[in-house]
mmCIF file of the N, C-alpha and C atoms, coordinates in Angstrom:
data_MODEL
# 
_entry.id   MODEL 
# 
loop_
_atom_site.group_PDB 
_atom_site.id 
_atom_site.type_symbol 
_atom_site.label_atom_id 
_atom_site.label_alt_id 
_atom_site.label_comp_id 
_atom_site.label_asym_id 
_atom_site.label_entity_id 
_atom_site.label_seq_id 
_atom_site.pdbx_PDB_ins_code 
_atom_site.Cartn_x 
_atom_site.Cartn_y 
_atom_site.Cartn_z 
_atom_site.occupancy 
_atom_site.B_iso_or_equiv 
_atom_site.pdbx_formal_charge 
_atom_site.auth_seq_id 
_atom_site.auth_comp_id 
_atom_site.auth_asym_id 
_atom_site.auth_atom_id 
_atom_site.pdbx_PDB_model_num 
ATOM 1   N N  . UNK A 1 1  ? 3.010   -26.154 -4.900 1.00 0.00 ? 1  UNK A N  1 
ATOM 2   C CA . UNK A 1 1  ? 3.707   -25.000 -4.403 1.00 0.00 ? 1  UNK A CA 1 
ATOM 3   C C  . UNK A 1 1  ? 5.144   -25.003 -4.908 1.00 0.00 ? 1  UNK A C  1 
ATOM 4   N N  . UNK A 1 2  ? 5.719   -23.655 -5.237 1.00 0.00 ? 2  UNK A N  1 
ATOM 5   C CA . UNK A 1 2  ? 6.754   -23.746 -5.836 1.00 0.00 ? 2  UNK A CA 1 
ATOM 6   C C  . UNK A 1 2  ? 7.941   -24.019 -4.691 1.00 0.00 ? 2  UNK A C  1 
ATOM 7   N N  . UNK A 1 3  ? 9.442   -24.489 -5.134 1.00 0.00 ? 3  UNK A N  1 
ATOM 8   C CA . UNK A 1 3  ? 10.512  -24.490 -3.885 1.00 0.00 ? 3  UNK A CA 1 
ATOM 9   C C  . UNK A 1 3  ? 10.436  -23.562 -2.933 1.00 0.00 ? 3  UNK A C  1 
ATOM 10  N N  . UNK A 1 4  ? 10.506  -22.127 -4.089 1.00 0.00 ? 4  UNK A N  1 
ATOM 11  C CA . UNK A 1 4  ? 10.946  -21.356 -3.089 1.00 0.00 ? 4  UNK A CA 1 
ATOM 12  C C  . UNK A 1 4  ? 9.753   -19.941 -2.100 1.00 0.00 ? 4  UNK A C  1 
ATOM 13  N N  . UNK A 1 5  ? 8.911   -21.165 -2.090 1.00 0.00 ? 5  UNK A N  1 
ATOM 14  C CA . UNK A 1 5  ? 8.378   -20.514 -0.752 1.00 0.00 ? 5  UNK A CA 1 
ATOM 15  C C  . UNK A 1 5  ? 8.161   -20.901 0.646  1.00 0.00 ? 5  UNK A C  1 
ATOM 16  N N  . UNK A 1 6  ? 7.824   -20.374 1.233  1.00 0.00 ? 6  UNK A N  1 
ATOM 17  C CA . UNK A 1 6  ? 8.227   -20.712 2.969  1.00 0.00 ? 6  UNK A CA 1 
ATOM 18  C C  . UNK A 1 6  ? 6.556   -20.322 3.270  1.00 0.00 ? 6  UNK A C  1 
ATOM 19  N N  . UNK A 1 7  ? 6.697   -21.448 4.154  1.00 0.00 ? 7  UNK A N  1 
ATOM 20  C CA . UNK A 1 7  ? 5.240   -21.653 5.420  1.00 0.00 ? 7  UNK A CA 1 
ATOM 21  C C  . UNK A 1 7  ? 5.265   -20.222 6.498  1.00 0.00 ? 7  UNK A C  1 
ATOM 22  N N  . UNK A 1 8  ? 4.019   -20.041 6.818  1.00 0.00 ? 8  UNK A N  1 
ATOM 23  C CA . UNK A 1 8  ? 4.148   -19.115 8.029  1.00 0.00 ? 8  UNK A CA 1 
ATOM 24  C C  . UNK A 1 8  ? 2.922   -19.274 8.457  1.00 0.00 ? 8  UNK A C  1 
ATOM 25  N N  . UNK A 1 9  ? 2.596   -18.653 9.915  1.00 0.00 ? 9  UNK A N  1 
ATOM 26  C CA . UNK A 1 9  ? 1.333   -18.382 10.191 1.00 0.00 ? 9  UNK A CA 1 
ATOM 27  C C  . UNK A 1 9  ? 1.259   -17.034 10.507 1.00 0.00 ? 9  UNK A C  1 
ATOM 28  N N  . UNK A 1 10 ? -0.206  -16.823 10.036 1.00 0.00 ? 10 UNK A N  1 
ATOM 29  C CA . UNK A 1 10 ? -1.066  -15.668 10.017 1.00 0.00 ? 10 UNK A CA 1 
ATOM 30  C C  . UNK A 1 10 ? -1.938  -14.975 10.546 1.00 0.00 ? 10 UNK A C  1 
ATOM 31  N N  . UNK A 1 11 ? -2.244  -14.700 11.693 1.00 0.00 ? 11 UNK A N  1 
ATOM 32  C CA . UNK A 1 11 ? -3.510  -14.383 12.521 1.00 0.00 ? 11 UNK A CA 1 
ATOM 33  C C  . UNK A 1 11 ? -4.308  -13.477 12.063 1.00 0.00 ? 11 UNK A C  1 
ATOM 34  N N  . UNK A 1 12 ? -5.683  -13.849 11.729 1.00 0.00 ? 12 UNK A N  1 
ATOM 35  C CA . UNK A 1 12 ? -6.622  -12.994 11.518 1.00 0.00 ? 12 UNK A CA 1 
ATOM 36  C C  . UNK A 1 12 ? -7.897  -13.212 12.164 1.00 0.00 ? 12 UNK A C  1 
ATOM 37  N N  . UNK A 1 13 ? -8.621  -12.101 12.655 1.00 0.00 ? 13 UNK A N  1 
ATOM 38  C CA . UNK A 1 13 ? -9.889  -11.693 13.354 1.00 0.00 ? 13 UNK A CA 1 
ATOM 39  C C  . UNK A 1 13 ? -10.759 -12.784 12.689 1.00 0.00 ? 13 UNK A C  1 
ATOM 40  N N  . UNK A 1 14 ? -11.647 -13.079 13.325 1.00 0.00 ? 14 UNK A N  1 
ATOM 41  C CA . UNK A 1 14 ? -12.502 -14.357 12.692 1.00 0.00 ? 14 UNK A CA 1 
ATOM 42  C C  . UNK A 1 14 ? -13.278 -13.711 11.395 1.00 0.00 ? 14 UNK A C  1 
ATOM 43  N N  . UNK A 1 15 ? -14.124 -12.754 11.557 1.00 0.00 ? 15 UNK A N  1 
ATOM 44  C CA . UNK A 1 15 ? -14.595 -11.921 10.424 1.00 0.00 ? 15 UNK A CA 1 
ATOM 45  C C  . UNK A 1 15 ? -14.003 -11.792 9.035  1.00 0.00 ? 15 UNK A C  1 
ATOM 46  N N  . UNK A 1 16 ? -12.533 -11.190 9.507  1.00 0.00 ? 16 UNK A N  1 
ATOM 47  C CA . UNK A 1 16 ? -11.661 -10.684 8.013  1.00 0.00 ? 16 UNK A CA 1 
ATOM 48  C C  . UNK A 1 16 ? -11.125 -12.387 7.473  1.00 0.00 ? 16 UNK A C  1 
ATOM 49  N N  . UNK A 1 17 ? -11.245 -13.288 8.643  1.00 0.00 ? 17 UNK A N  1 
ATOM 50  C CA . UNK A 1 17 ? -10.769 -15.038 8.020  1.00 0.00 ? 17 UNK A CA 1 
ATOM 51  C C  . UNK A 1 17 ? -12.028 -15.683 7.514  1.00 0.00 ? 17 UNK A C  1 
ATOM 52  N N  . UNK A 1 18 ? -13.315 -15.344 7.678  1.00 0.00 ? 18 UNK A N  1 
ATOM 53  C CA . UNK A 1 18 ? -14.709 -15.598 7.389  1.00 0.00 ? 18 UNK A CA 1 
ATOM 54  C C  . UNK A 1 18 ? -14.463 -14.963 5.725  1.00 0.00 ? 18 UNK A C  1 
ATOM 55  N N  . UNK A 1 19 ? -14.558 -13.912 5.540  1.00 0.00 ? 19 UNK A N  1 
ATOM 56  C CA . UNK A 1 19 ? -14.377 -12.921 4.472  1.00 0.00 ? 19 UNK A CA 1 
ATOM 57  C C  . UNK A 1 19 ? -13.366 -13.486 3.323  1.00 0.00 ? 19 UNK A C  1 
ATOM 58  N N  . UNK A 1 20 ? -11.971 -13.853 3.887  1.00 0.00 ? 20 UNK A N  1 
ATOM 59  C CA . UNK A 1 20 ? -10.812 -14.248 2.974  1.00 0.00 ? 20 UNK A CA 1 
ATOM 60  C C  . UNK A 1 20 ? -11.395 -15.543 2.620  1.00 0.00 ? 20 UNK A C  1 
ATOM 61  N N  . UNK A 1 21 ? -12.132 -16.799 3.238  1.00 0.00 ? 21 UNK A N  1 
ATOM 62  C CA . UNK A 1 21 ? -12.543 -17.935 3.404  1.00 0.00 ? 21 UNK A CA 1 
ATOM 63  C C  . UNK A 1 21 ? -13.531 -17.579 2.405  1.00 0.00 ? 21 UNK A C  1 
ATOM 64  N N  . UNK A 1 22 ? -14.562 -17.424 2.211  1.00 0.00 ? 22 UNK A N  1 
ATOM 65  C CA . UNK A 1 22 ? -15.867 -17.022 1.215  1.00 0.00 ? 22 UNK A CA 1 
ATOM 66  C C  . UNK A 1 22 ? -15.305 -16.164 -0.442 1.00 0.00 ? 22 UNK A C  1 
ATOM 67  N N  . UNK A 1 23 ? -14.244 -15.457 -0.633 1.00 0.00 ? 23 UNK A N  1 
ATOM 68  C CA . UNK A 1 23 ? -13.229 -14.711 -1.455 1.00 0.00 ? 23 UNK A CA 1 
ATOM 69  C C  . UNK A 1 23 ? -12.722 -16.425 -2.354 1.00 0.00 ? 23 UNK A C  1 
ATOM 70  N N  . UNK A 1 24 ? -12.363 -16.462 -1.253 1.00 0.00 ? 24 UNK A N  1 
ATOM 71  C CA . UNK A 1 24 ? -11.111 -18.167 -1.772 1.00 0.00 ? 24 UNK A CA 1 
ATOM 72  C C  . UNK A 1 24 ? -12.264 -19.045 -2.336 1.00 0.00 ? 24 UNK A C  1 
ATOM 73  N N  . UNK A 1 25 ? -13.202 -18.966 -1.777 1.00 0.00 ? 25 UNK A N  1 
ATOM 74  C CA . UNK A 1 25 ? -14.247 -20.277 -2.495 1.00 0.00 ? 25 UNK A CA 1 
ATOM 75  C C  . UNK A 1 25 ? -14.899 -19.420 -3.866 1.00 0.00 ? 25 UNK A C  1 
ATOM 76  N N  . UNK A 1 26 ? -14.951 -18.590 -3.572 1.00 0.00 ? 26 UNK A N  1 
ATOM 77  C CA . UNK A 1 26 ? -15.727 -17.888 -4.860 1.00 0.00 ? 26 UNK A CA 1 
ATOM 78  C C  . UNK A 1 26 ? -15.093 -17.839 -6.045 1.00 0.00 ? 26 UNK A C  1 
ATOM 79  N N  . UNK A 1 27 ? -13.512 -17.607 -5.771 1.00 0.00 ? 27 UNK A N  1 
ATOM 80  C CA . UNK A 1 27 ? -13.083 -17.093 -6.919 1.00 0.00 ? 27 UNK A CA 1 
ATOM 81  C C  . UNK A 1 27 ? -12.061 -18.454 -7.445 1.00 0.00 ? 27 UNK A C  1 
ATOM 82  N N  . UNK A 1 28 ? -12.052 -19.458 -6.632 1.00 0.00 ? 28 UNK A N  1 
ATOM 83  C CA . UNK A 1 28 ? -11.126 -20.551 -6.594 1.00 0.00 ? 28 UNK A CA 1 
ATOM 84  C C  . UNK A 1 28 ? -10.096 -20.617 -6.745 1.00 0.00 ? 28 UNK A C  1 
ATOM 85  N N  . UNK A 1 29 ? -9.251  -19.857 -5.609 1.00 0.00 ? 29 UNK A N  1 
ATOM 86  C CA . UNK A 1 29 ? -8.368  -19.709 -4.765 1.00 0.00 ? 29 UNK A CA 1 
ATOM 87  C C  . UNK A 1 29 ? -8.072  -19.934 -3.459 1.00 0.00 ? 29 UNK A C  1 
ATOM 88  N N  . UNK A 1 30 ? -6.580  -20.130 -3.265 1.00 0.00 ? 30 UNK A N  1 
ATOM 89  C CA . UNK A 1 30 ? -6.675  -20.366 -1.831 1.00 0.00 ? 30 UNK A CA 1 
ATOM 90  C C  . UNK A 1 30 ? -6.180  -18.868 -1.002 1.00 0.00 ? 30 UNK A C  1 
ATOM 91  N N  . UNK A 1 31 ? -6.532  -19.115 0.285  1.00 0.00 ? 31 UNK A N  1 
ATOM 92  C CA . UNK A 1 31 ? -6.517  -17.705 0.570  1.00 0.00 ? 31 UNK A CA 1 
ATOM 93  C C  . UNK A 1 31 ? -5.072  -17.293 0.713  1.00 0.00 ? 31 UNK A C  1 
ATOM 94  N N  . UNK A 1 32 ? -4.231  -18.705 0.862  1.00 0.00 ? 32 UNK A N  1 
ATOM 95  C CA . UNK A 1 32 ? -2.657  -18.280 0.760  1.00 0.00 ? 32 UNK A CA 1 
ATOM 96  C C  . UNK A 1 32 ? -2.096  -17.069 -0.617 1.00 0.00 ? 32 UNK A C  1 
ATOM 97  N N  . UNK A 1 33 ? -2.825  -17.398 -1.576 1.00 0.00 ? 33 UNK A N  1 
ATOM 98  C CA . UNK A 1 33 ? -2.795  -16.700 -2.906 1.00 0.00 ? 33 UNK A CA 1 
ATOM 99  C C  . UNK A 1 33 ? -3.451  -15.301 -2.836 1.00 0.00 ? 33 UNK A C  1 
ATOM 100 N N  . UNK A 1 34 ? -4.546  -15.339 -2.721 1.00 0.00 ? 34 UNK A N  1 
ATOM 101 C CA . UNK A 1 34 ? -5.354  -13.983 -2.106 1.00 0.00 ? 34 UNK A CA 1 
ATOM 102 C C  . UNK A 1 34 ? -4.155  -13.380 -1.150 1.00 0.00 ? 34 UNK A C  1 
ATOM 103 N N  . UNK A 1 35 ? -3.643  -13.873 -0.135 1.00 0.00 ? 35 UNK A N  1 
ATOM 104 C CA . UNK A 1 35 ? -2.951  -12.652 0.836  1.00 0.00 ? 35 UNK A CA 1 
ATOM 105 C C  . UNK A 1 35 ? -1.422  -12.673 0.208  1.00 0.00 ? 35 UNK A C  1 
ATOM 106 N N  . UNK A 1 36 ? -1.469  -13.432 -0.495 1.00 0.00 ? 36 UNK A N  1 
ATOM 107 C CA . UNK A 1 36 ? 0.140   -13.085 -1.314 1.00 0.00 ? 36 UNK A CA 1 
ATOM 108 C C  . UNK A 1 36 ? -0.097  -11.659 -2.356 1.00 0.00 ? 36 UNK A C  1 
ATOM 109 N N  . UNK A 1 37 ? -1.042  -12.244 -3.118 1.00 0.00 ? 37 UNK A N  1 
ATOM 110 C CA . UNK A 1 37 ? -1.469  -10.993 -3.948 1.00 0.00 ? 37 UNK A CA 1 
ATOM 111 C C  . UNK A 1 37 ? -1.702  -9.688  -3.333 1.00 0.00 ? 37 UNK A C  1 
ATOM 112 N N  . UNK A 1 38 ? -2.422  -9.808  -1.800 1.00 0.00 ? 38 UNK A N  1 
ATOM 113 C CA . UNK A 1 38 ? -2.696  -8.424  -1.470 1.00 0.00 ? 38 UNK A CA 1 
ATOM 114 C C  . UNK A 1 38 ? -1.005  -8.008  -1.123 1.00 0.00 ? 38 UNK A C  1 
ATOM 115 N N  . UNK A 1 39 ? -0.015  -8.812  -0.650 1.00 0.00 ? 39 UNK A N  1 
ATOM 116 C CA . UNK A 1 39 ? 0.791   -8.523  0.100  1.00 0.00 ? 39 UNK A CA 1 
ATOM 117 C C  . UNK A 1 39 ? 1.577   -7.894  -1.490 1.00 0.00 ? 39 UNK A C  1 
ATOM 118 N N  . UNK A 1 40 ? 1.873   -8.238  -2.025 1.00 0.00 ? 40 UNK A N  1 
ATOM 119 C CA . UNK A 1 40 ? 2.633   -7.945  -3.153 1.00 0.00 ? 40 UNK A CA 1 
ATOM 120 C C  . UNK A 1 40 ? 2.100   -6.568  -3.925 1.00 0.00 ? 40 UNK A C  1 
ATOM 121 N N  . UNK A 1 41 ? 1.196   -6.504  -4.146 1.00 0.00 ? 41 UNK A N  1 
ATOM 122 C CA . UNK A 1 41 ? 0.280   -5.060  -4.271 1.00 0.00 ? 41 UNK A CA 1 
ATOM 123 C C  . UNK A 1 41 ? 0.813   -3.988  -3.590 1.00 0.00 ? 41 UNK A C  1 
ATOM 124 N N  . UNK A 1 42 ? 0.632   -4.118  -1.949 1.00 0.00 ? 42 UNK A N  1 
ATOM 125 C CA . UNK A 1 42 ? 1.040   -3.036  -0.825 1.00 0.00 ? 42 UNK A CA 1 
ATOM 126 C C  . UNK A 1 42 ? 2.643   -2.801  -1.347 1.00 0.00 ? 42 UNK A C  1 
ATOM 127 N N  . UNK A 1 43 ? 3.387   -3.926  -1.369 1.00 0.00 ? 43 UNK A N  1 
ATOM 128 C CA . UNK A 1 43 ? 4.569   -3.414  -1.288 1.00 0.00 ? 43 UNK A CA 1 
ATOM 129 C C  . UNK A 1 43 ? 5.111   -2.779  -2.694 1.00 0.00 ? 43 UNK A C  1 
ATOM 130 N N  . UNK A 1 44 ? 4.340   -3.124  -3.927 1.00 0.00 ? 44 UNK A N  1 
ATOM 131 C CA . UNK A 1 44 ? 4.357   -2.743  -5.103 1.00 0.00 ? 44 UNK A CA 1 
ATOM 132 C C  . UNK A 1 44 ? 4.209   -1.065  -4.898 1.00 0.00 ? 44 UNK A C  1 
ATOM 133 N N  . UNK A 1 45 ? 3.096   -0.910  -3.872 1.00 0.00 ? 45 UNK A N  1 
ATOM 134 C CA . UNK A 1 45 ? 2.688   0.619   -3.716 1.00 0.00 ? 45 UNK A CA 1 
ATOM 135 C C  . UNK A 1 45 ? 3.914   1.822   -2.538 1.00 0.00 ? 45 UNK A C  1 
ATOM 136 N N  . UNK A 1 46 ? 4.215   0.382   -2.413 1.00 0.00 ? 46 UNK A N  1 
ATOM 137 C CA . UNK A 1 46 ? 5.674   1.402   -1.189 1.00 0.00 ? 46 UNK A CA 1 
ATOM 138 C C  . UNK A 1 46 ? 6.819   1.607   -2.514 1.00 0.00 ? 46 UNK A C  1 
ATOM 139 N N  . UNK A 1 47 ? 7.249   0.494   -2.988 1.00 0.00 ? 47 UNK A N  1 
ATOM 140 C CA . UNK A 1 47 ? 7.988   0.625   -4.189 1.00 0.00 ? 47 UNK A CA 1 
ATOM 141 C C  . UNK A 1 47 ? 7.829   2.369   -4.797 1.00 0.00 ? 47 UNK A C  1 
ATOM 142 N N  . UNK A 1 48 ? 7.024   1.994   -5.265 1.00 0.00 ? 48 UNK A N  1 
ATOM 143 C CA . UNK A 1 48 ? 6.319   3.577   -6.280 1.00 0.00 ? 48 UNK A CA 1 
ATOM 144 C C  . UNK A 1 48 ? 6.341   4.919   -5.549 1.00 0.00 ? 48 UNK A C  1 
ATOM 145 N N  . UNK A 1 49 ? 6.012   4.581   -4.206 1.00 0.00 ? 49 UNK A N  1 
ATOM 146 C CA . UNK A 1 49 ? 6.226   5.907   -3.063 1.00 0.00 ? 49 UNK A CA 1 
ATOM 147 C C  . UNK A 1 49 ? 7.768   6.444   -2.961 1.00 0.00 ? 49 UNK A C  1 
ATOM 148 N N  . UNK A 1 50 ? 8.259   5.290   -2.614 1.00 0.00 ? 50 UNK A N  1 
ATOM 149 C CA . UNK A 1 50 ? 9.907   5.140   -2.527 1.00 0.00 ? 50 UNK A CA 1 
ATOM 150 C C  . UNK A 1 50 ? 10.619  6.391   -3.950 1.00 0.00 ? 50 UNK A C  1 
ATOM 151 N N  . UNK A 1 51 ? 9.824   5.576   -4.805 1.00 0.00 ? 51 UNK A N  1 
ATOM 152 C CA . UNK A 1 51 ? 10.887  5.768   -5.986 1.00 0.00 ? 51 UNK A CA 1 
ATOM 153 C C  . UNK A 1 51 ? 10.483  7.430   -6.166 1.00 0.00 ? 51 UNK A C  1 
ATOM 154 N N  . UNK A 1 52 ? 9.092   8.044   -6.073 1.00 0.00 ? 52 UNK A N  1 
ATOM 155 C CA . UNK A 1 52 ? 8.552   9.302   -6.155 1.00 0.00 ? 52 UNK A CA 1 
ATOM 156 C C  . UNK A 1 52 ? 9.321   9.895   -5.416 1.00 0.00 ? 52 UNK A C  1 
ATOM 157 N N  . UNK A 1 53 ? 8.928   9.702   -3.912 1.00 0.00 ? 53 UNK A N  1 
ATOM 158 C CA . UNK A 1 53 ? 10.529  10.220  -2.887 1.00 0.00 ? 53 UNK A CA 1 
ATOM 159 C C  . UNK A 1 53 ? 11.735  10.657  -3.227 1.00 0.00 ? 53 UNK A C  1 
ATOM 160 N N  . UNK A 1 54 ? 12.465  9.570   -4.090 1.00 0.00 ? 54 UNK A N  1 
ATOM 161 C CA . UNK A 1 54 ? 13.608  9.400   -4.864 1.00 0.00 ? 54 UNK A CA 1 
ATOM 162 C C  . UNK A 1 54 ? 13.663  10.487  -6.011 1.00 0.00 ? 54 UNK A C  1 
ATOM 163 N N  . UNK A 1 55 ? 12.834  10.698  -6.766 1.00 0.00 ? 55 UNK A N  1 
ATOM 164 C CA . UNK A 1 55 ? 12.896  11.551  -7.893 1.00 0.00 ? 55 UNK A CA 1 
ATOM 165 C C  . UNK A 1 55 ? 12.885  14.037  -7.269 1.00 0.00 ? 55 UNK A C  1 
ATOM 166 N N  . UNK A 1 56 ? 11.525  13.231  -6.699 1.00 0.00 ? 56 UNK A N  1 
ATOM 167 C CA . UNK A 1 56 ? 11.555  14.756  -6.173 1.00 0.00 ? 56 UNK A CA 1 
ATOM 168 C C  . UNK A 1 56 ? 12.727  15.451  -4.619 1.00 0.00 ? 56 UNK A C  1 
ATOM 169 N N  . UNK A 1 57 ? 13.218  14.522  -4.570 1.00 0.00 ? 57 UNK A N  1 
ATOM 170 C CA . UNK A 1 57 ? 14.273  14.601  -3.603 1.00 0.00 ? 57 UNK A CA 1 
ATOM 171 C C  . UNK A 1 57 ? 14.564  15.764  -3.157 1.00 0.00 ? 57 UNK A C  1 
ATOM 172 N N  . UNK A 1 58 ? 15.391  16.538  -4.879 1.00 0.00 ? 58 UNK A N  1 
ATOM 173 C CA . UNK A 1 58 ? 15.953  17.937  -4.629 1.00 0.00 ? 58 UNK A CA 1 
ATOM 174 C C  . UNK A 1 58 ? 15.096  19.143  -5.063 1.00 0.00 ? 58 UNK A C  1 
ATOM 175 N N  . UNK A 1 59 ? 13.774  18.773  -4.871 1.00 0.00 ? 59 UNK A N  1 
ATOM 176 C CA . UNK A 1 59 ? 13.092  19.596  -4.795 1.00 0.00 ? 59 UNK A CA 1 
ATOM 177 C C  . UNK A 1 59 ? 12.994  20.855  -3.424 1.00 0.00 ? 59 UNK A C  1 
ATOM 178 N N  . UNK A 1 60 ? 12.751  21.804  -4.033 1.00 0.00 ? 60 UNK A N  1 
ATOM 179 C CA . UNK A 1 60 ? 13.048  22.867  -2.144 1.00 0.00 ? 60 UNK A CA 1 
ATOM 180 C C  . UNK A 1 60 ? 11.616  22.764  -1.459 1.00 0.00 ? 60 UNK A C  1 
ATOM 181 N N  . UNK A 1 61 ? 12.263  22.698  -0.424 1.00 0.00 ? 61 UNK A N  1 
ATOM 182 C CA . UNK A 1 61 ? 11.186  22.734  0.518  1.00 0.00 ? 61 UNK A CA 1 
ATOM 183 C C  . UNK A 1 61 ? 10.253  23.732  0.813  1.00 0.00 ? 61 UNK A C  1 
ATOM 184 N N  . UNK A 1 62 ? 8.892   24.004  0.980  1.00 0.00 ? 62 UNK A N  1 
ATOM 185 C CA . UNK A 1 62 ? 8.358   24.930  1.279  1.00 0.00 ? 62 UNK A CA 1 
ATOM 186 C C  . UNK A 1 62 ? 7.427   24.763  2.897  1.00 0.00 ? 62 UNK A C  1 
ATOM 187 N N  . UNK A 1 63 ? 7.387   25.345  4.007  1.00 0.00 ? 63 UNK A N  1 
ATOM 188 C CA . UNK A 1 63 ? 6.895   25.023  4.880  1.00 0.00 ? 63 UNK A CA 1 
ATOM 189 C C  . UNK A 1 63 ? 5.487   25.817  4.421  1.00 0.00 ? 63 UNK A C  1 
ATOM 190 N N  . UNK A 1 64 ? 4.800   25.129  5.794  1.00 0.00 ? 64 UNK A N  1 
ATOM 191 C CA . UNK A 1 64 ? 3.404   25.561  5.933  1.00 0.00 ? 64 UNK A CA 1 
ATOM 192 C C  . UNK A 1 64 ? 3.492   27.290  5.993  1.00 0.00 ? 64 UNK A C  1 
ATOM 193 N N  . UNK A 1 65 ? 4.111   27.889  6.234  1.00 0.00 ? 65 UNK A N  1 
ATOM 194 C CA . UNK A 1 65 ? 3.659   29.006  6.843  1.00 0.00 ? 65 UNK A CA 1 
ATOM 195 C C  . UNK A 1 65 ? 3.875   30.114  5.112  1.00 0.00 ? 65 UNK A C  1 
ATOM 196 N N  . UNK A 1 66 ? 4.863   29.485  4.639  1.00 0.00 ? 66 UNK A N  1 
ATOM 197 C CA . UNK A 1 66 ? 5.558   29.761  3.417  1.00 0.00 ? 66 UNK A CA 1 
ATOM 198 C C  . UNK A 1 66 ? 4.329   29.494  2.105  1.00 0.00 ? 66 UNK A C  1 
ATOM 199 N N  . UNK A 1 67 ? 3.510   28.136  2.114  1.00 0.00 ? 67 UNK A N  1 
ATOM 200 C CA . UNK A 1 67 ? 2.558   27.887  1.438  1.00 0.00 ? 67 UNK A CA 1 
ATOM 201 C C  . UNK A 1 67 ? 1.238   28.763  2.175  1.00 0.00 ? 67 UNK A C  1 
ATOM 202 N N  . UNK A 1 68 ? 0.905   29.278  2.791  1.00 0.00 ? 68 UNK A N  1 
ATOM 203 C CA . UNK A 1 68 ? 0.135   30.025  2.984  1.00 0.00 ? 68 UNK A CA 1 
ATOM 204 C C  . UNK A 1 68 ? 0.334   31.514  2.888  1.00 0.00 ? 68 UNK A C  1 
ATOM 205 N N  . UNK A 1 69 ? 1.287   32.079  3.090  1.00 0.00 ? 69 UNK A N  1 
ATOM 206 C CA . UNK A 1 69 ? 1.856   33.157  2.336  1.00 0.00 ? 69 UNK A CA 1 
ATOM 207 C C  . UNK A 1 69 ? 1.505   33.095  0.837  1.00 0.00 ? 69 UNK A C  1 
ATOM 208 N N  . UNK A 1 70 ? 2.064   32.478  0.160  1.00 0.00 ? 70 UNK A N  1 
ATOM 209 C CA . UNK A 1 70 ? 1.984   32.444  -1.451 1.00 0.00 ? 70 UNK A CA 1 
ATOM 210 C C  . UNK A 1 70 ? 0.909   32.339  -2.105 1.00 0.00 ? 70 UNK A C  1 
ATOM 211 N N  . UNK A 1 71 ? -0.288  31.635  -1.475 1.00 0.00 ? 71 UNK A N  1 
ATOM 212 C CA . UNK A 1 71 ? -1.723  31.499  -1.843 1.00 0.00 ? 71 UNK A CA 1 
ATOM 213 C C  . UNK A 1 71 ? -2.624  33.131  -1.810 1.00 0.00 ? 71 UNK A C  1 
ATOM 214 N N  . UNK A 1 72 ? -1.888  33.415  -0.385 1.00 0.00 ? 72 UNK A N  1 
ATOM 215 C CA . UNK A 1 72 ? -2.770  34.686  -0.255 1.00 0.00 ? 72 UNK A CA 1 
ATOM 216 C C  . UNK A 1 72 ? -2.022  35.508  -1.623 1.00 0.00 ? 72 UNK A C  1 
ATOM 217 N N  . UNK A 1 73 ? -0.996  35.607  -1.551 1.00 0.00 ? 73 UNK A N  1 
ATOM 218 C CA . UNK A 1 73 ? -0.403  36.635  -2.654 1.00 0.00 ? 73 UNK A CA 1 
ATOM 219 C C  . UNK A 1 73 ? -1.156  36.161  -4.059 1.00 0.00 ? 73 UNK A C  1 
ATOM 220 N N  . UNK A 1 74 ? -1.280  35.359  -4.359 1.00 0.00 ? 74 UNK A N  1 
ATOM 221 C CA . UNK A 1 74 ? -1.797  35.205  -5.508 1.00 0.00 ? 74 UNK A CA 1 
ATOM 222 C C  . UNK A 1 74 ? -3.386  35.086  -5.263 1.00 0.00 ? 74 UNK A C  1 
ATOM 223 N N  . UNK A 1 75 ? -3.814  35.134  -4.488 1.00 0.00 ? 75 UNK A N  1 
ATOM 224 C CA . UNK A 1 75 ? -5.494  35.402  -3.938 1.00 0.00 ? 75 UNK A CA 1 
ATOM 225 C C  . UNK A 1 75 ? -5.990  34.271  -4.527 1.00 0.00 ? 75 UNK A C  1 
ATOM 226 N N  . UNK A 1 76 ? -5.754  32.959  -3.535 1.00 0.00 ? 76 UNK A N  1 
ATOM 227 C CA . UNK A 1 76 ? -6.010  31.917  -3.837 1.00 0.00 ? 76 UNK A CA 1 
ATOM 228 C C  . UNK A 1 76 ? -6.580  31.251  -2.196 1.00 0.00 ? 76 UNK A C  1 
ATOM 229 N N  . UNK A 1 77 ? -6.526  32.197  -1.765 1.00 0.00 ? 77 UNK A N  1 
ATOM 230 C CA . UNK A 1 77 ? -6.721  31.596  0.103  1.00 0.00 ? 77 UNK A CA 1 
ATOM 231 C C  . UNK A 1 77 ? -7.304  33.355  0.775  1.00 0.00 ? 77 UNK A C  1 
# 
């Protein structure tokens, strides 16, 4: 294990720890690695949300009532 990582504990449902347990033997890994990877993924995917957020920012807003207006006008609804 490298320095700079830190211990923790993890609680999981016996099933989804049955599941990560059978994953880790199959693929020969430990499941510490498996839930790092999933964990790094998720936040990889907030990253990308974030940054989309970030770009369309000053985009104008259109409410619901406004997007349903415009569909009918163009006879799309």
């Amino acid at each position: 294990m490298a320095a700079t990582t830190r211990r923790t504990t993890i609680r999981f449902d016996q099933g989804l720890h049955e599941a990560l347990r059978l994953k880790a033997a199959q693929t020969h890994r430990s499941i510490s690695a498996i839930v790092t990877d999933a964990a790094r993924v998720a936040l990889l995917e907030d990253e990308e949300d974030l940054a989309a957020f970030d770009e369309r920012g000053a985009e104008p807003v259109l409410t619901y009532e406004d997007l349903v207006n415009e569909l009918k006008v163009h006879s799309k609804l």
